[in-house]
N, C-alpha and C positions, 0 to 999 in steps of 0.2 A: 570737280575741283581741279584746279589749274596745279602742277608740279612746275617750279621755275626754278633750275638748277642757278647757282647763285657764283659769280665770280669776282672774284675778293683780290684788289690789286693793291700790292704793297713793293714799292720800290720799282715796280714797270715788272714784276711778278703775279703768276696766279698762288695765291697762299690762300689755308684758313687759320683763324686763330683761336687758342682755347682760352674759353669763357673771355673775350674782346683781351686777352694779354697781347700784346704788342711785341715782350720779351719770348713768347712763349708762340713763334709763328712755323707753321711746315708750309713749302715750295711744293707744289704738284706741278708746276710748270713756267718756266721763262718765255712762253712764247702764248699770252694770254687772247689773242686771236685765233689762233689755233684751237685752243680748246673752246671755244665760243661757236668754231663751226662743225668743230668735234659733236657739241651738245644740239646740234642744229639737226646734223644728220643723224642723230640720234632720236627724234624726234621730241626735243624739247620746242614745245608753243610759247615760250617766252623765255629771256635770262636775266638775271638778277643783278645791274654792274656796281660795284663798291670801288671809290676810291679809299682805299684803307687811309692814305698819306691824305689825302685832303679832308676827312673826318677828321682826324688828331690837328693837324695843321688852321683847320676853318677857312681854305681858300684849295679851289681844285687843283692836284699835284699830277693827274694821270690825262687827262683832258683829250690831246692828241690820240693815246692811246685808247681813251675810249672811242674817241670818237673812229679810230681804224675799226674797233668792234663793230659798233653801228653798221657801219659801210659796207662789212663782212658778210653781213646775215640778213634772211629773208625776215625774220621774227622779229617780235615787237623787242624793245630791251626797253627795261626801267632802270633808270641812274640815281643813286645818293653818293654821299659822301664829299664833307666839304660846302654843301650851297644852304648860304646864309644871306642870299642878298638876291635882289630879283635880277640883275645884270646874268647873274650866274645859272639860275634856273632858267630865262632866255636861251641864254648859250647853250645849254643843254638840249630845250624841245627843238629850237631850232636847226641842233644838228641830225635830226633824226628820233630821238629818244622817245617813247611813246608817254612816258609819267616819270617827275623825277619826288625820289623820298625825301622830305625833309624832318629832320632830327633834333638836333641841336638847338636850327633858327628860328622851328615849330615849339620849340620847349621854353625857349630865353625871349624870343622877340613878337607878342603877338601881333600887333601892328604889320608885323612882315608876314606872316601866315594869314591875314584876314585880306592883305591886298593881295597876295598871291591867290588865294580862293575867287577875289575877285574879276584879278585880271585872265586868268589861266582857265578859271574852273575846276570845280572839283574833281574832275574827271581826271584830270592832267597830276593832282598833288595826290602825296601816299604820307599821310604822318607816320611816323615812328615814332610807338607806345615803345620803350626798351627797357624794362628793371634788372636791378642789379642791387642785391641783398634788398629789396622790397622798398626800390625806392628809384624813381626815372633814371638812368643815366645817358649822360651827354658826353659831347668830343671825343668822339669817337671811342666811347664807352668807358674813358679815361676820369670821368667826373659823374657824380652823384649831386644832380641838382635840388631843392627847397621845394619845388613844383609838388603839393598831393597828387598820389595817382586818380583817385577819384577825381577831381577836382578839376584835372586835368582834363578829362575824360568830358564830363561836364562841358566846360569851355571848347572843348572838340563839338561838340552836337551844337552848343549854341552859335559857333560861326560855321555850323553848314559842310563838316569835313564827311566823307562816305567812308574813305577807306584807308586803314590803319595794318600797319607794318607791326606784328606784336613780336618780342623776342624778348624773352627770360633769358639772360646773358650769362646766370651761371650755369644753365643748360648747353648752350652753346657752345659746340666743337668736343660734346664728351659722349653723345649718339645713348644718352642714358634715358630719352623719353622728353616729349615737352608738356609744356605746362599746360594739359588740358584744363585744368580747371579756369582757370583766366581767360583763356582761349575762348574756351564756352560761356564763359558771363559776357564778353565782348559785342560775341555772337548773338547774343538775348539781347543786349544794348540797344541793336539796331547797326550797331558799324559792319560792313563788310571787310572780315578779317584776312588779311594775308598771315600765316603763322611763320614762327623762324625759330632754331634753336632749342639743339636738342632731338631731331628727328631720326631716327633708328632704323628702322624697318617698315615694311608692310600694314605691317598691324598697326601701327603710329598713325601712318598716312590714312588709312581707312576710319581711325577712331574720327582724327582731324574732320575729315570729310561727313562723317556720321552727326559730328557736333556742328556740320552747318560753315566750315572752312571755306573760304572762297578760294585760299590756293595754299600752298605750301612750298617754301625756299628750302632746297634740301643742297646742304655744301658736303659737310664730313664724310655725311653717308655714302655720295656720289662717288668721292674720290678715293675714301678709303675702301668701296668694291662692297660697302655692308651690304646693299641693295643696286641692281640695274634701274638705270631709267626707264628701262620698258617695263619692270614690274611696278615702279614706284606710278608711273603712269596707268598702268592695269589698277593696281590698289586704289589709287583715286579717284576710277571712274564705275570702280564696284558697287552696286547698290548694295549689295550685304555685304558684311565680314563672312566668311565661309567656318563652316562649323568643323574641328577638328577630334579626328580619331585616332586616340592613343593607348597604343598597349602599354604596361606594364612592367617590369620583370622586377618582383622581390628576391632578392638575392641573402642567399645566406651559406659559411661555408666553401663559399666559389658556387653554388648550385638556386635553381631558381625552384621558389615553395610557392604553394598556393596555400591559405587555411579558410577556417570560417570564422568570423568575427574577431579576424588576429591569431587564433589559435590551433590545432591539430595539422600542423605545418605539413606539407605532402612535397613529394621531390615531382617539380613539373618542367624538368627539363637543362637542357644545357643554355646560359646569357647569351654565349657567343653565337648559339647555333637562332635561338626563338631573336637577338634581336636583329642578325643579318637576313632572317626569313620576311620579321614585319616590314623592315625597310622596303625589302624586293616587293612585299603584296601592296604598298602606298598607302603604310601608316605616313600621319602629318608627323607625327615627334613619337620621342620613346622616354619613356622613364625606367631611371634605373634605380630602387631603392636599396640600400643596405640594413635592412631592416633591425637588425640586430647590434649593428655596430654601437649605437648610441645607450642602449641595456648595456652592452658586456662594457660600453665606455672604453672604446679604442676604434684607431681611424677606420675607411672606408677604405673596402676594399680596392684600390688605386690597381693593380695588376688587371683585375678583372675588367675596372674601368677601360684600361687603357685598350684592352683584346677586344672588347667592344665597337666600341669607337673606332677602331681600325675596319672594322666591317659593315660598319652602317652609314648611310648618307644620307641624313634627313638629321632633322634640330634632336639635342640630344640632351637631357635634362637629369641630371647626378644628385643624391642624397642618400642621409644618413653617416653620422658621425663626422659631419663635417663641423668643427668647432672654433676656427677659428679663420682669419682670412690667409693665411699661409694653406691650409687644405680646401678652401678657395680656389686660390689661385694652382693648387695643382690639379684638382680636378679638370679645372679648364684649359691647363696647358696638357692634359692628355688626352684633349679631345670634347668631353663635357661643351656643351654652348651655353647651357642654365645649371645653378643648383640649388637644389631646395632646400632651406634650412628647416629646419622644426625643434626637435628637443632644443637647440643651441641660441635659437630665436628666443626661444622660452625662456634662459637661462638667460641670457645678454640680448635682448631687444637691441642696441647699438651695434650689434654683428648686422642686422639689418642695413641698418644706415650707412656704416663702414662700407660694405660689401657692393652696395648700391654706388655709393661714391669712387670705389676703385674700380670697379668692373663695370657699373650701370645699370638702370634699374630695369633694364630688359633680361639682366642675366641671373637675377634674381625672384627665385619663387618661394612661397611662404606655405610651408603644405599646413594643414591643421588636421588631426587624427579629432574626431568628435564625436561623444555620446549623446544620445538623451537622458539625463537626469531629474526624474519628477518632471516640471514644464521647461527645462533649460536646457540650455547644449552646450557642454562642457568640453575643455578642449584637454586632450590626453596629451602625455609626453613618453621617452623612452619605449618608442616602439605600441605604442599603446597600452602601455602594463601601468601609468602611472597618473592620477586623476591630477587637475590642476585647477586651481581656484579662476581660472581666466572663461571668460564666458566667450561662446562662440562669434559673433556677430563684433562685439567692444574689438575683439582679439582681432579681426579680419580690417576693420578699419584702424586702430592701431599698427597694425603690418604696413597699412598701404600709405600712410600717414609718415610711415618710416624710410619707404623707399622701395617696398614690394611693390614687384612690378606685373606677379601672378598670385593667383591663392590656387594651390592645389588641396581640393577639398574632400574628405574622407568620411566617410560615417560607420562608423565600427559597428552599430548595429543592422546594416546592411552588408558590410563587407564579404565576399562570397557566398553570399546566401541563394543571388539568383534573381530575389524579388522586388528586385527593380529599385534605382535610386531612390534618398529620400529627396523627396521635390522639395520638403516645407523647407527645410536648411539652407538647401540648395537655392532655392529663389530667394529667402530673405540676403541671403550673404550677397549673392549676385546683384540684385536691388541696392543693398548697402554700401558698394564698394564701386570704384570707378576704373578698378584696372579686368581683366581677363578672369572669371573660372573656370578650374577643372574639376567637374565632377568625378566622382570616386566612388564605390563600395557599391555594389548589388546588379548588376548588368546581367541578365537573363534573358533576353531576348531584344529582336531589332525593333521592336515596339518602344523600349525602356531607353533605348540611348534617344527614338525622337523625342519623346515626352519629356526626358532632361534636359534636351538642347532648344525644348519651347517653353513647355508651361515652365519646367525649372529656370531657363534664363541662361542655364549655361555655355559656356563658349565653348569648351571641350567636354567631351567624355570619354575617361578614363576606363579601362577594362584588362580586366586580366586570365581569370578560371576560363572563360568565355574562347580565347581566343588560345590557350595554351594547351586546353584539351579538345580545340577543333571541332566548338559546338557551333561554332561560327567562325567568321575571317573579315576583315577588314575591309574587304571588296563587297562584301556582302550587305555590312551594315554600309559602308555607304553609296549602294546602290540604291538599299532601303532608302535611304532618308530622302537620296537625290529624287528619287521618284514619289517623294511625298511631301514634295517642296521644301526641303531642307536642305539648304549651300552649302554644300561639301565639293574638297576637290578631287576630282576626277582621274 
């Protein structure tokens, strides 16, 4: 899958904007050639040029300047913005441009779209599919045109188009995830997708490419440093997603417990000391829960947080008693990168959605503590002490439906026992949902984390008794799995 870093010119600046506001634009740069050859030797295979001004305008406002672009670099560049007429898409291929997007004049004018396929070829046009609140938008994302998107889509295949530009516009410039699901119906379609909008990390890029992506325009991410182009380039040409191993720490007290199925809690150590030990042996992430906070019903312990997080460098994932988006947001300004809600989800579903929209849905995980109940699986709250009418599986897609961007998964009748994940729960949920799991509860041996990271389906596995009494170590199980055809990193 092709990564094309995307450069968005507004007023003879390099800018992005959130979700296409106009009013609502950040400057990375006044000198938008420069970072053109910036992303060149950087090893970007292709850039993405947007006349921001000539999209709102409908006649090109940057032209010269792109055209300095062009001139600039060895790589191909595709041009939008602004071309509603064939004079103008001429002037474009002509000056070098390898494909230009059309948007607006592909949406409003078919006649202009069926002679451009004609005279140019398909190879040459990129339409832009773009929604905005579930409905095309145009001029430069300033108008919500009549067009069905179906319908739309339709009339794309029957004049012969290949390759569509998709971008979910209220995803765009907020790095909260895109919109896989449309992505991947696209993809099924028969159209060759470019995606846009909404790209985050790694894990984004690899899903994209998993579901059959042909490239991916990454701006926010690029410039705000979420992610390198050489990773975001590595991620796209991974055949697997690599499978991640995560310790632990239940915290209670200031002091980190271990039990068996939630209960006869044991003192297994100091937070500060087991989680700057996992960081150095090459845990992927660390969870930290506050087990207790949400029973005794008062915050998370935030000091402990913060002593944490001052000594570990790797993704760091905070819960318990987090209740509302104000302990949100200060977990993650003392370091936290995720945090996982649970009793508080339960109690306000809308803290999901909230939390997703200020923070993003990458920063957001949705743990479920679960029993088995006769044939069901029940989903516990407060720490596990309190049964809840929500069934496991409704509950995991209701999360993900809300803006969970993880399920971290627990099964209380496995927890500390030893004897291995439940697979059954574990694959139905992971089957059921479209975003990441972490499996949880019963890790005993480097056998149990392959068997959940295959038959179960899981993307992570979580572990704890395992790794705090040094029956094992992180290096070890992903040695294991490396040499058991299992993608893990290294």
């Amino acid at each position: 899958m092709l990564i094309i870093p995307a450069i968005d010119i507004l007023g003879g600046k390099c800018v992005r904007l959130l979700r296409g506001d106009f009013e609502n634009s950040t400057v990375y740069s006044d000198d938008p050639v420069s970072v053109a050859r910036d992303w060149e030797r950087q090893g970007a295979p292709m850039l993405h040029v947007v006349d921001l001004d000539g999209a709102k305008s409908g006649k090109p406002a940057n032209f010269e300047l792109i055209l300095k672009i062009v001139r600039a670099v060895g790589i191909p560049i595709e041009v939008g913005g602004g071309v509603r007429d064939l004079a103008t898409l001429q002037k474009y291929l002509d000056s070098g441009a390898r494909r230009v997007v059309l948007g607006t004049g592909a949406v409003n004018d078919e006649d202009f779209l069926k002679t451009a396929l004609k005279k140019f070829g398909a190879e040459k046009i990129v339409v832009a599919v773009e929604i905005k609140n579930g409905k095309i938008a145009t001029e430069g994302w300033q108008k919500s045109s009549r067009v069905q998107f179906d319908d739309f889509l339709l009339e794309l295949k029957k004049l012969g188009v290949d390759t569509i530009l998709f971008t979910d516009v209220s995803r765009d410039g907020t790095l909260t995830a895109p919109n896989f699901e449309t992505a991947e119906g696209l993809v099924r379609s028969g159209f060759t997708v470019i995606a846009s909008g909404g790209i985050s990390d790694a894990q984004s890029i690899s899903r994209l490419a998993s579901i059959g992506a042909n490239a991916a325009i990454l701006g926010t991410a690029l410039y705000e440093k979420k992610i390198t182009l050489r990773d975001a380039l590595a991620a796209a040409n991974s055949n697997e997603l690599t499978k991640r191993i995560i310790p632990c720490l239940d915290v209670t007290d200031g002091k980190v417990v271990k039990g068996v199925r939630f209960e006869d809690l044991k003192d297994a150590g100091d937070p500060v000391a087991l989680g700057k030990k996992y960081s150095e042996e090459g845990a992927d992430e660390l969870v930290f829960l506050d087990i207790t906070a949400s029973k005794d019903n008062r915050q998370t312990l935030f000091n402990v947080v913060k002593d944490v997080a001052k000594n570990i460098f790797i993704p760091f994932t905070v819960g318990g008693g987090l209740q509302n988006i104000d302990d949100i947001r200060t977990a993650l300004l003392l370091g936290a990168d995720k945090v996982s809600l649970n009793t508080s989800a339960i109690k306000n579903p809308d803290l999901i959605s909230e939390a997703a929209a200020a923070f993003g849905e990458q920063c957001v995980v949705v743990a479920m503590d679960v029993k088995k109940i006769g044939d069901k699986y029940k989903v516990f709250k407060k720490g596990g002490s309190v049964e809840t009418e929500l069934e496991a599986i409704a509950w995991a897609k209701e999360a993900v439906r809300r803006g969970a961007g993880e399920i971290l998964l627990t099964s209380m009748d496995r927890d500390g026992t030893k004897l291995g994940y439940d697979l059954d729960i574990t694959r139905a949920i992971s089957e059921a949902v479209s975003v990441p799991v972490i499996a949880s509860g019963g890790a005993g041996s480097l056998e149990d984390f392959k068997t959940v990271l295959t038959t179960g389906k899981a993307d992570a596995a979580l572990a704890a008794s395992l790794f705090h009494y040094e029956e094992s170590s992180v290096g070890k199980v992903k040695k294991y799995l490396s040499a058991n055809n299992v993608p893990v990193r290294l």
